[in-house]
One Martini backbone bead per residue (centre of mass of N, CA, C, O) as a GRO file, in nm:
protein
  227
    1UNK     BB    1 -12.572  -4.301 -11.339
    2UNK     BB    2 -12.359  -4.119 -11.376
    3UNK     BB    3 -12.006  -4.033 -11.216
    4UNK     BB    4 -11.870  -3.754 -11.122
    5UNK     BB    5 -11.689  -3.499 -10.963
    6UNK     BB    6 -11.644  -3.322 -11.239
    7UNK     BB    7 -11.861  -3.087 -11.441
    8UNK     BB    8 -11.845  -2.967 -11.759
    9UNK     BB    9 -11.981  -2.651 -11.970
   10UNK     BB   10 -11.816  -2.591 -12.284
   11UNK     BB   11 -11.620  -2.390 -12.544
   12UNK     BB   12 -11.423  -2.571 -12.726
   13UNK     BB   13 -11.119  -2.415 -12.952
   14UNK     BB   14 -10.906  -2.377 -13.136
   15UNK     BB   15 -10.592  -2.283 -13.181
   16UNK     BB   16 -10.361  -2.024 -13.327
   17UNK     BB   17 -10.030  -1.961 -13.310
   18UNK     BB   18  -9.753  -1.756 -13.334
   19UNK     BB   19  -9.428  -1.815 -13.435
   20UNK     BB   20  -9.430  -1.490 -13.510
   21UNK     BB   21  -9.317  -1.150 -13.457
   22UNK     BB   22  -9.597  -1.049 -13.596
   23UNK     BB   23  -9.823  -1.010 -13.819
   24UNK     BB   24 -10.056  -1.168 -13.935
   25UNK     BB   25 -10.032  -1.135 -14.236
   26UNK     BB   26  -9.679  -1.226 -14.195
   27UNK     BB   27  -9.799  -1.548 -14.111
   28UNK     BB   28  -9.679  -1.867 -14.149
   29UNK     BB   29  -9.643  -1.996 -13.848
   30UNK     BB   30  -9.806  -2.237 -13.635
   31UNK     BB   31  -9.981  -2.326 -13.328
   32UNK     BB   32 -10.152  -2.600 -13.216
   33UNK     BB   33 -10.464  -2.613 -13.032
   34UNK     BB   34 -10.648  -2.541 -12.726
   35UNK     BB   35 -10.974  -2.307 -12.587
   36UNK     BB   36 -11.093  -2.373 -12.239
   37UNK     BB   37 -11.236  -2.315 -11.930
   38UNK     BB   38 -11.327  -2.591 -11.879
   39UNK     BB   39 -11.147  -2.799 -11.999
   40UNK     BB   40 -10.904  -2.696 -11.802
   41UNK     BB   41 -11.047  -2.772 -11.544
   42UNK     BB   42 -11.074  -3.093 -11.622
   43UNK     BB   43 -10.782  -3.133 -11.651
   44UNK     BB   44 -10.703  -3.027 -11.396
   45UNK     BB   45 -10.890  -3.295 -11.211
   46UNK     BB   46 -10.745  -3.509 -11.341
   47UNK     BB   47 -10.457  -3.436 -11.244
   48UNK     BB   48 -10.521  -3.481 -10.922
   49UNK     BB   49 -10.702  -3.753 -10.981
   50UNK     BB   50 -10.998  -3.677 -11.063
   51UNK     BB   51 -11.296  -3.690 -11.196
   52UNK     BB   52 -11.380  -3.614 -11.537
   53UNK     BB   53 -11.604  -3.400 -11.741
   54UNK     BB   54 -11.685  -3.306 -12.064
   55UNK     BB   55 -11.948  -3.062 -12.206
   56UNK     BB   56 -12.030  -3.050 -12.580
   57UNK     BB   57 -12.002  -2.892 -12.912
   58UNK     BB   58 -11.917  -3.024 -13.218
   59UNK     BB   59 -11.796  -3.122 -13.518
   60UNK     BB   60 -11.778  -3.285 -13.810
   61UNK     BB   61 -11.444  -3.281 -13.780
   62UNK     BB   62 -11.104  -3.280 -13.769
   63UNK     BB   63 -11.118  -3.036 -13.521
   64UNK     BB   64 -11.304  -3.242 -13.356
   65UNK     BB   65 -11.095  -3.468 -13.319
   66UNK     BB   66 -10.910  -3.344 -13.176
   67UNK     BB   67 -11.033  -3.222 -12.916
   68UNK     BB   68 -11.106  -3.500 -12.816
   69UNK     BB   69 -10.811  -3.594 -12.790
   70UNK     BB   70 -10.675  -3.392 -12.588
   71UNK     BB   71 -10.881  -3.430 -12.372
   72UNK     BB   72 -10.894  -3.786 -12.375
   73UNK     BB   73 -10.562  -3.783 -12.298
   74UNK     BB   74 -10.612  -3.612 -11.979
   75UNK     BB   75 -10.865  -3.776 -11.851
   76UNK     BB   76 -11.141  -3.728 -11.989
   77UNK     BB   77 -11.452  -3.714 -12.021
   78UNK     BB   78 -11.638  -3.729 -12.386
   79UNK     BB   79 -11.878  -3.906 -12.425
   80UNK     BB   80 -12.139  -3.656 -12.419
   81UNK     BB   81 -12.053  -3.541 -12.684
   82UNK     BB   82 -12.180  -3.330 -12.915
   83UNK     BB   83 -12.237  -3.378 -13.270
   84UNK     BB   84 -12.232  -3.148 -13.553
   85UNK     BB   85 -12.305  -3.156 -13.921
   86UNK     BB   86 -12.400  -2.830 -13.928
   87UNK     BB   87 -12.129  -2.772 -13.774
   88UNK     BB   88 -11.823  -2.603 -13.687
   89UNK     BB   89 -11.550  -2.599 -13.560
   90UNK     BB   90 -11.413  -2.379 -13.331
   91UNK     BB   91 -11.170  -2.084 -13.422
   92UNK     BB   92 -10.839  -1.932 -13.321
   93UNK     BB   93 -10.655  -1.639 -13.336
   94UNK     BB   94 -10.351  -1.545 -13.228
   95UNK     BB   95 -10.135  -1.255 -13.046
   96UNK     BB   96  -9.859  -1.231 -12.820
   97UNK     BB   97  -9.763  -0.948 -12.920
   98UNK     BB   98  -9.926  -0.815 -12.638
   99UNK     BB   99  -9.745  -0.931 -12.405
  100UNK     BB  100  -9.578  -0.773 -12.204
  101UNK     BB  101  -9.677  -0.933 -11.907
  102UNK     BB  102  -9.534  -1.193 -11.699
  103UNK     BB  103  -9.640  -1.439 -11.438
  104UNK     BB  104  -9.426  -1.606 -11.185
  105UNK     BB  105  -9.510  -1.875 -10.973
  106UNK     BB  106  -9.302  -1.957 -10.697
  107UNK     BB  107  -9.119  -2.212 -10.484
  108UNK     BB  108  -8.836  -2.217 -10.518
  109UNK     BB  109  -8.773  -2.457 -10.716
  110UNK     BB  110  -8.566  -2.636 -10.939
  111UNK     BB  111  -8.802  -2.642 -11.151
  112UNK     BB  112  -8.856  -2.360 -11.230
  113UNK     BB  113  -8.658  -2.325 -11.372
  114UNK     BB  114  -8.672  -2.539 -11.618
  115UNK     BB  115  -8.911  -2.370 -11.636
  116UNK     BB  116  -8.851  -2.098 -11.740
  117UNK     BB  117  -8.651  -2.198 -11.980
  118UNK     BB  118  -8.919  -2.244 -12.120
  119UNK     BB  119  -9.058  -1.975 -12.128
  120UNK     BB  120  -8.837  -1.834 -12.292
  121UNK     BB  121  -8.789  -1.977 -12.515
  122UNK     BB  122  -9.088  -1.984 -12.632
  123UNK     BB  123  -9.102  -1.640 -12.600
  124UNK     BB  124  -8.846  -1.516 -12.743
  125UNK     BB  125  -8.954  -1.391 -13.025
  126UNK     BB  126  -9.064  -1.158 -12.750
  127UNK     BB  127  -9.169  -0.891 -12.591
  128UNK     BB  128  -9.084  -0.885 -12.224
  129UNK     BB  129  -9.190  -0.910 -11.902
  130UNK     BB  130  -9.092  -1.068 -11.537
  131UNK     BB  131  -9.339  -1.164 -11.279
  132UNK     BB  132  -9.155  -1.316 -10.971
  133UNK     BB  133  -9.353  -1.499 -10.775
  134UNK     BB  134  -9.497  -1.526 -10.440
  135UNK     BB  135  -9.737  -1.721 -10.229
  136UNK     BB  136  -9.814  -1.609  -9.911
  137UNK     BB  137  -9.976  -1.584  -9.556
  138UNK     BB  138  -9.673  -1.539  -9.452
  139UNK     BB  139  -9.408  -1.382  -9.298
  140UNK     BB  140  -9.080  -1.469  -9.447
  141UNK     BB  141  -8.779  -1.395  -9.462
  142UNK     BB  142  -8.674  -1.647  -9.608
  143UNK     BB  143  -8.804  -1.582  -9.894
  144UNK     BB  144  -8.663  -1.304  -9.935
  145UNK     BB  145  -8.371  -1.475  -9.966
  146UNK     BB  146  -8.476  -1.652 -10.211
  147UNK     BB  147  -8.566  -1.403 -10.368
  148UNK     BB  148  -8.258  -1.308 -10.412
  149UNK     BB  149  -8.119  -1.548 -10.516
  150UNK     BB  150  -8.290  -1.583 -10.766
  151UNK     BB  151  -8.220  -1.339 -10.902
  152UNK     BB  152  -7.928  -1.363 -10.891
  153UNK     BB  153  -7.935  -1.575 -11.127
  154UNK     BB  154  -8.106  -1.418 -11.358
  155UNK     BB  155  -7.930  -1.186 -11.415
  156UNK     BB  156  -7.678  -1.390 -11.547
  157UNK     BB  157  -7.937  -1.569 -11.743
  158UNK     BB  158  -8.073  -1.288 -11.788
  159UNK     BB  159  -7.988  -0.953 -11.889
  160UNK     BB  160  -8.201  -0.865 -12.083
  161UNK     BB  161  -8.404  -0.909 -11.885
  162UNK     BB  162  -8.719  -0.788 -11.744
  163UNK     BB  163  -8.719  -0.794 -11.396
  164UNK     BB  164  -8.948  -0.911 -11.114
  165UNK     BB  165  -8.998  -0.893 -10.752
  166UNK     BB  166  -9.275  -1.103 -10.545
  167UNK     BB  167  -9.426  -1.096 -10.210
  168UNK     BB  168  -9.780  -1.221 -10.208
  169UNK     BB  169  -9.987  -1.152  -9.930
  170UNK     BB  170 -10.261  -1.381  -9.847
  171UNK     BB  171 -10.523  -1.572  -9.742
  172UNK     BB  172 -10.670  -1.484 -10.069
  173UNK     BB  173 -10.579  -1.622 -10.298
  174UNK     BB  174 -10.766  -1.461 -10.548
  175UNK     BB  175 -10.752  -1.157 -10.450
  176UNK     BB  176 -10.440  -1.108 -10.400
  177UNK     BB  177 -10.371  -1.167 -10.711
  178UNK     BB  178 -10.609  -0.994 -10.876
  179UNK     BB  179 -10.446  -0.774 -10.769
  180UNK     BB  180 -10.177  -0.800 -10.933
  181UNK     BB  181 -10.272  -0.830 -11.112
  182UNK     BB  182 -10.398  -0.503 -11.209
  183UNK     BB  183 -10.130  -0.351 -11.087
  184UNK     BB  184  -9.947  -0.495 -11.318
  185UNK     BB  185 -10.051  -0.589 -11.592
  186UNK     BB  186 -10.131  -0.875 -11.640
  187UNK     BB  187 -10.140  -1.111 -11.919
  188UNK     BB  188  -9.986  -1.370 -11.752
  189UNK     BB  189  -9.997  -1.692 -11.626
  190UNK     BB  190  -9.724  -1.897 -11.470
  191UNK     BB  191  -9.746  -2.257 -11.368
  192UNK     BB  192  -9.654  -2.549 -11.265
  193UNK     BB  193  -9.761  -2.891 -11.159
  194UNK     BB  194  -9.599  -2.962 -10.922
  195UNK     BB  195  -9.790  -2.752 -10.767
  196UNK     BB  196 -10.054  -2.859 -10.606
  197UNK     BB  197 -10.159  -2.668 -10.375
  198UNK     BB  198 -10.203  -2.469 -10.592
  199UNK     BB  199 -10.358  -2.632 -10.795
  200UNK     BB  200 -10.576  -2.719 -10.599
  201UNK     BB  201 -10.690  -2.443 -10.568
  202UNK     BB  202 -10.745  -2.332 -10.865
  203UNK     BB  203 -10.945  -2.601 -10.923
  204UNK     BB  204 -11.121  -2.556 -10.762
  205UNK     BB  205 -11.443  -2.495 -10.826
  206UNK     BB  206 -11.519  -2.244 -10.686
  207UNK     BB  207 -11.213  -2.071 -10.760
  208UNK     BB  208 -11.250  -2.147 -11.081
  209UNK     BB  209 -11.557  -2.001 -11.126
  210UNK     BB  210 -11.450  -1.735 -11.059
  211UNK     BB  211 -11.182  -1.687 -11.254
  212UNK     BB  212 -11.335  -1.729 -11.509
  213UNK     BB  213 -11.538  -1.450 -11.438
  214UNK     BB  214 -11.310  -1.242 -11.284
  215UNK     BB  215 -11.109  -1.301 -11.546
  216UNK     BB  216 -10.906  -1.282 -11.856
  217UNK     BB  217 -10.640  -1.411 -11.784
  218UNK     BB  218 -10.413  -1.627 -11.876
  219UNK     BB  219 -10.327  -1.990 -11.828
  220UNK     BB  220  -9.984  -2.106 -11.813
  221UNK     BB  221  -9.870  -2.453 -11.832
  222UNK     BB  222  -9.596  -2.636 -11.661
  223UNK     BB  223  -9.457  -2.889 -11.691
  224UNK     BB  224  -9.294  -3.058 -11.406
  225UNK     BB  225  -9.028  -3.180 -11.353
  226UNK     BB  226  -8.882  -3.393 -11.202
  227UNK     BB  227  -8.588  -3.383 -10.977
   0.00000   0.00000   0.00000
């Protein structure tokens, strides 16, 4: 019998999403992607160094070879992935000129930067503000000076962007963050990936699974380029 560290099971589908701030009937071009809770944990203990499957079931048709070929590119295994000849893969179209706040979860570290210049290029084209957040289990001074120290750059480097800073403290990872998006409003998560600490707490099978049942809010990865 295989055996994995982690196995998920559930549906993932195509995504389409729009590269303009448009309604969608006036909409001509997207960027494809992939779209699953399961299939996103699977990826996410790949990139730990850990093995995982995911078990689904796709249709036999081109868009049913994409979402293996991407997921099975990301260290995943999909060897148990069964085909349906009568089913079509599902497909999703979004919109997300509804995302008005979205939050960045930093750890003050110069790759932040970088990742932050790619989420701003990305969702140019949409209007929306920015809470960039800090998660600590203790007060620390130092971090207040890192977080006026960031602030003072972004001012600079975005005057016309709406930006929130805050330091939420609390040694309950899960309960403290889904307190910040519900009172703040936030419509997506943003963290880069080589945040190890972060990615391993998230990704964990236990907190994961409260996540994705606990939370509706979407979670957006930049992969961190090395310093």
């Amino acid at each position: 019998m295989k055996q994995w560290d982690v196995l998920t099971v559930g549906e993932t589908m195509v995504v389409f999403i729009p590269e303009q701030k448009q309604l969608l009937r006036y909409v001509d071009r997207f960027k494809k992607g992939i779209a699953g809770a399961e299939s996103n944990v699977a990826i996410g203990v790949s990139k730990l160094g850990h093995t995982s499957c995911w078990i689904s079931k796709l249709g036999c048709d081109e868009l049913g070879e994409y979402v293996l070929r991407e997921i099975r590119g990301e260290g995943v295994y999909v060897s148990e992935v069964i085909r349906d000849e009568n089913a079509s893969t599902g497909v999703m179209i979004k919109q997300f000129s509804e995302a008005k706040r979205i939050a960045f979860i930093t750890n003050f570290d110069q790759r932040d930067l970088i990742a932050f210049d790619t989420l701003i290029a990305a969702l140019k084209p949409f209007h929306f503000s920015v809470s960039l957040i800090h998660l600590s289990d203790v007060k620390d001074t130092w971090n207040e000076i890192k977080l006026g120290g960031i602030k003072e750059y972004f001012q600079k480097q975005y005057p016309d962007l709406e930006i929130h800073y805050d330091v939420v403290m609390n040694d309950d990872f899960l309960n403290s963050l889904d307190e910040y998006i519900k009172n703040n409003h936030i419509d997506i998560i943003t963290l880069t990936t080589y945040k190890r600490n972060i990615f391993s707490r998230l990704f964990n099978p236990g907190i994961a699974r409260k996540m994705i049942f606990h939370s509706d809010t979407p979670l957006l990865v930049i992969y961190g380029r090395p310093s």
